[in-house]
N, C-alpha and C positions, 0 to 999 in steps of 0.2 A: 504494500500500500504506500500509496508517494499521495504527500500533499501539494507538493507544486507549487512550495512557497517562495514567494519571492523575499531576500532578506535584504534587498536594495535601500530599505525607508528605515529596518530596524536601527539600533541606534546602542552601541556599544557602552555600558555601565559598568558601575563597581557595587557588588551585593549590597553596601553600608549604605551606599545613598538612595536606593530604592526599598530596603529594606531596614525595622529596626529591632534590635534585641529588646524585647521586655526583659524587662527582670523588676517584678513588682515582688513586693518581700510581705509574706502575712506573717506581721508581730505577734499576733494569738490564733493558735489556730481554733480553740472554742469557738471563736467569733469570726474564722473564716468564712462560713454561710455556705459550707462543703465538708461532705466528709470521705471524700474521696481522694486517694494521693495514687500518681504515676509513677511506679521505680523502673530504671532501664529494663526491668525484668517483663515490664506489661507491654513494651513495646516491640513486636516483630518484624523482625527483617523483611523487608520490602514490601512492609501492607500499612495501608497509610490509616486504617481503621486499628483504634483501641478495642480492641473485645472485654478487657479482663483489668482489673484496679484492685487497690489495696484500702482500707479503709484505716483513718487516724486515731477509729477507737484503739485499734492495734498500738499505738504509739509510732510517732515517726520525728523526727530531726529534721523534715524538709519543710522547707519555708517560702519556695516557689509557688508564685500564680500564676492557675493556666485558664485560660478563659476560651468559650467556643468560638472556632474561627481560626485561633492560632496552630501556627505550623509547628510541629516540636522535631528537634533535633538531637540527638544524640551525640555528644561531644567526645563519651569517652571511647573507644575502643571507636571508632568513625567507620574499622573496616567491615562491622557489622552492619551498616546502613540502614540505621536506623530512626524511620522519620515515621510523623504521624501529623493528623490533622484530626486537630481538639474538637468534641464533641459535645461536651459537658464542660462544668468550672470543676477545678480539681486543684492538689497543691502537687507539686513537681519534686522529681529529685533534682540538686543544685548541677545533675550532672549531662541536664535536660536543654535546653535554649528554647528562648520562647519567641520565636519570629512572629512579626507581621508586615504586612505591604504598607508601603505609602502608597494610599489609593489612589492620589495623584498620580501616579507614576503607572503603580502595576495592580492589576485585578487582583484579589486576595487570593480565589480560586487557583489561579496561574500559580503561586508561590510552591504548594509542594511538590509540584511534579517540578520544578528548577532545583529545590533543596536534594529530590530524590534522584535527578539525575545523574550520568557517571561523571560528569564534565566537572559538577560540584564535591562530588565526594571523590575523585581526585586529588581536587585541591586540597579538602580535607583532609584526607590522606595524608598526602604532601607537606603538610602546618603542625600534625599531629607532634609530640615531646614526650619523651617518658619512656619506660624499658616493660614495665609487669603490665600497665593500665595506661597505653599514652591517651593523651586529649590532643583537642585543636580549642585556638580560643576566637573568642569575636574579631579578635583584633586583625586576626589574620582572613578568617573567613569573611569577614567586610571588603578583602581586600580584594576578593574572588569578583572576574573581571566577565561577560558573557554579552551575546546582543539580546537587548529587550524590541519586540515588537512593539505595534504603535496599541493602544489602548484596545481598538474596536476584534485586533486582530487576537489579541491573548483572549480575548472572550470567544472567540470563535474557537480557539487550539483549547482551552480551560474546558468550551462544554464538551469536544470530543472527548478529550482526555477524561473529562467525572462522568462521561456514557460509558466509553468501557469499564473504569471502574466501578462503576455502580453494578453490569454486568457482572463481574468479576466476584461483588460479594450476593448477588443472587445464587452466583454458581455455589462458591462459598455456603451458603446457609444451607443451600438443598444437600450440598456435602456434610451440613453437621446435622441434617433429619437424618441423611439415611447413615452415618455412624452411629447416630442413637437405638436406633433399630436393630446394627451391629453388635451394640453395646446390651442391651435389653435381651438378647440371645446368649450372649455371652456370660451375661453374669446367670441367667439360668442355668448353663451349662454346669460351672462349676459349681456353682450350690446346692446342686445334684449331685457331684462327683462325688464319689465314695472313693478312696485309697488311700495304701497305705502311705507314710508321708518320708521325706525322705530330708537331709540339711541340705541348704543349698549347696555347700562346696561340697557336696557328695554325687552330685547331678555334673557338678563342674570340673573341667581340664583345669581352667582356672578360675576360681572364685570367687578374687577381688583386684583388684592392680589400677589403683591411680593413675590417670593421664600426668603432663609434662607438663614442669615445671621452668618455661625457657625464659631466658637471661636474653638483653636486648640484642646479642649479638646471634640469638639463633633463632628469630624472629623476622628474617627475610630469608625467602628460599623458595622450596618448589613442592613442598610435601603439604597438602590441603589438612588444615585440623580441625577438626569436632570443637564446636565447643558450647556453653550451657546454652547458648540461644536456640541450637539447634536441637534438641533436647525437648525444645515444648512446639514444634512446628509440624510432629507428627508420631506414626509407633514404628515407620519407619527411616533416617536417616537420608534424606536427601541428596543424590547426587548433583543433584544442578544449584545448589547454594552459593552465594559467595562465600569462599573460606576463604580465612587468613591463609599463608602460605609461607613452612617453615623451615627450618636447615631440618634436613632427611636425621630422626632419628636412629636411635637401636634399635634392629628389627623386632625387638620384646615390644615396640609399643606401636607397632603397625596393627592396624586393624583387618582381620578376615571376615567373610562372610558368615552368617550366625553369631557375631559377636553381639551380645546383650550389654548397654551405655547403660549405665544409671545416672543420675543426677546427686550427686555427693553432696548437695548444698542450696538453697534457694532460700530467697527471701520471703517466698512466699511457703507457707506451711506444707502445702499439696504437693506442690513440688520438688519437695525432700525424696530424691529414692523414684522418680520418675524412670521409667522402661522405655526404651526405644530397641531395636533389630537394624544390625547389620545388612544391608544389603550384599548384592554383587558388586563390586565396584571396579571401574575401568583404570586405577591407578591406586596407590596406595595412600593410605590415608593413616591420619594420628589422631590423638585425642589432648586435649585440655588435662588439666589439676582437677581440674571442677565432676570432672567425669570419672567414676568409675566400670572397668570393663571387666567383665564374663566371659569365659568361656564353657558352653555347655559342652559334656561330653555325650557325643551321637550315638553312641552302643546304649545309653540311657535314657537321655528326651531329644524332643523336637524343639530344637531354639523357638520357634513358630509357638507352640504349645506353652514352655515356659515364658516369653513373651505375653500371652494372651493372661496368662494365668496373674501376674503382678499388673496389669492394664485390668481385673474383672475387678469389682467392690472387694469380691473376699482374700484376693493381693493386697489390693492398696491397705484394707485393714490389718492386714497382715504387715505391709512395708513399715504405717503409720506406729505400730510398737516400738521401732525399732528408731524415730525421727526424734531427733535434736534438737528441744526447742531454744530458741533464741532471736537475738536480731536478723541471725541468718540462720534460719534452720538448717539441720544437714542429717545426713547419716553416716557410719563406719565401714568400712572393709568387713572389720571382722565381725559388725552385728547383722550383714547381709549374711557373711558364711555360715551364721549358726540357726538363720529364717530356717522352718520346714514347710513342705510345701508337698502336696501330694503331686504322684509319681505314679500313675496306673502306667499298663502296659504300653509298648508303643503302639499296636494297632488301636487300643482307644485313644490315645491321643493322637493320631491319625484324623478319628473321628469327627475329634472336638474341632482342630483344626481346620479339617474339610466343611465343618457344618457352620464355622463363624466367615469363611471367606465365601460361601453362599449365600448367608445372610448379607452379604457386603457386593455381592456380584456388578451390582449399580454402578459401581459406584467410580469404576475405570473408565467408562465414558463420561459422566460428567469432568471428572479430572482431566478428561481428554481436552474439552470444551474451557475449560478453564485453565490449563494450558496455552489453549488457540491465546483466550483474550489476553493474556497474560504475554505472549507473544508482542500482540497486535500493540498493547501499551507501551513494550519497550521500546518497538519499531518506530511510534509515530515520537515519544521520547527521543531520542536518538534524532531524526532529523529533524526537530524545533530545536533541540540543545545542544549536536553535536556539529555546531559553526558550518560555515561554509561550504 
């Protein structure tokens, strides 16, 4: 798809003067008139919609305002690209940025898909400091240079670009009806299931083993790594994510297919001990600190099976014994290895397997479709933001 624009009349700027950082500060948050706060945890890599928030009965430290309308950016870790567009008033983590347009200048609408494009987080990239957690700051991201169209013309590029999005989270919802559906079969399965139970590291090759902990200098490279974001974007591990990309570890921390990620750690309670499955993968890949990895052994379960089994209610109440509470909940190595967890034979969990990917049959074509738009946005992204 080609839009056939002409960038003759556009008119080349610098992010800071079309655009402004809020940073409004709530001195009490009793009296913030919200009780919803956003931690980089609630925002997902390349969906410009917030699904999920933390509330301040919990207690929080953040003292950012976000108000609907604003663009939120993601300063720390930039190569997660993470941006969103506020839908609600909320209070922010400080590690958050709160753009908005000078209406004079640029439609509001127009702002995120310019913050979400690659041209932008580039530069981000590029501004980024630091070795464990780098950031970028305003100062430099003001400084991010691009053509702006003329007024009448961003509104024309803004509503294609919020039509396919809008598509995108149609496809989106119809994906979290028929996961429920998945879901609803699933947890009957095992709450039916009778057997005998077995420890985890008794199922496993390996049981528990910590992703990497790299130092700023093994932090550019070529080796794509896992890490928590990716973690809550599905039960499988996504090949086509942007991942960081690292100096090639020890093959100890290469990941294979059937390898089961947990989540070691989250701010958010539920996502202490989160399950995801290795796919196939076309290159190797590593994992994060934040991740711990599994190996089931195949003469005993179906990674598929035990998968499914920590993703049913009667897993996660099983994970949640074992979950750490605190400002950052987590869990251990060694209190996953001593979980039990039943272990019927492998032709019934063959079974179980085969009877939750039917209940789920749907659901490769709408992905399919969702896909296409998902395509189609990047495309028409790419020629309004990637210059000449």
């Amino acid at each position: 798809m080609s839009l056939n624009l002409d960038k003759s009349a556009w008119k080349r700027v610098a992010f800071g003067d079309v655009v402004r950082n809020v940073n409004q500060t709530v001195r009490n948050i009793d009296e913030a008139g919200t009780d919803q706060i956003i931690a980089m945890e609630h925002m997902d890599p390349g969906e410009l919609k917030i699904s999920r928030w933390g509330s301040t009965e919990d207690g929080t430290t953040f003292t950012r305002r976000v108000k609907p309308g604003q663009t939120l950016f993601g300063k720390r870790r930039a190569y997660q690209r993470k941006v969103a567009c506020a839908e609600f008033e909320a209070i922010c983590s400080g590690d958050i940025y709160t753009f908005e347009a000078d209406e004079a200048q640029m439609v509001g609408e127009f702002l995120p898909f310019l913050v979400q494009s690659n041209e932008f987080f580039d530069h981000a990239l590029g501004t980024s400091a630091g070795s464990l957690s780098p950031r970028t700051n305003w100062r430099d991201l003001a400084n991010f240079e691009f053509d702006l169209p003329p007024l009448d013309e961003q509104r024309r590029i803004a509503d294609l670009l919020w039509a396919v999005e809008r598509e995108r989270r149609s496809l989106m919802a119809l994906l979290r009806e028929l996961d429920c559906i998945r879901s609803v079969v699933r947890n009957e399965l095992f709450e039916g299931l009778s057997a005998a139970t077995m420890r985890f590291d008794a199922v496993c090759m390996i049981g528990s083993q910590n992703g990497l902990a790299l130092k700023k200098s093994q932090r550019a490279g070529e080796v794509p790594m896992v890490n928590m974001g990716e973690m809550f974007r599905g039960e499988v591990i996504s090949a086509d994510g942007d991942y960081e990309r690292v100096v090639a570890p020890d093959e100890s921390f290469l990941l294979a297919q059937g390898d089961l990620l947990f989540a070691r750690r989250s701010i958010v309670f539920e996502g202490a001990g989160a399950c995801c499955l290795v796919p196939e993968l076309d290159e190797p890949y590593t994992f994060e600190s934040s991740v711990i990895r599994s190996r089931v052994a195949l003469d005993v379960a179906d990674p598929s099976f035990v998968l499914h089994f920590f993703r049913s209610d009667r897993g996660r109440d099983l994970m949640s014994s074992i979950v750490r509470r605190g400002p950052v909940s987590g869990i251990a190595g060694t209190d996953l290895r001593g979980l039990k967890l039943p272990v019927p034979d492998r032709t019934v969990q063959a079974v179980v397997v085969d009877t939750i990917d039917r209940a789920g049959s749907a659901t490769a074509a709408v992905q399919g479709r969702l896909v296409a738009s998902t395509v189609l946005l990047r495309t028409v992204s790419a020629e309004v933001f990637g210059g000449n």
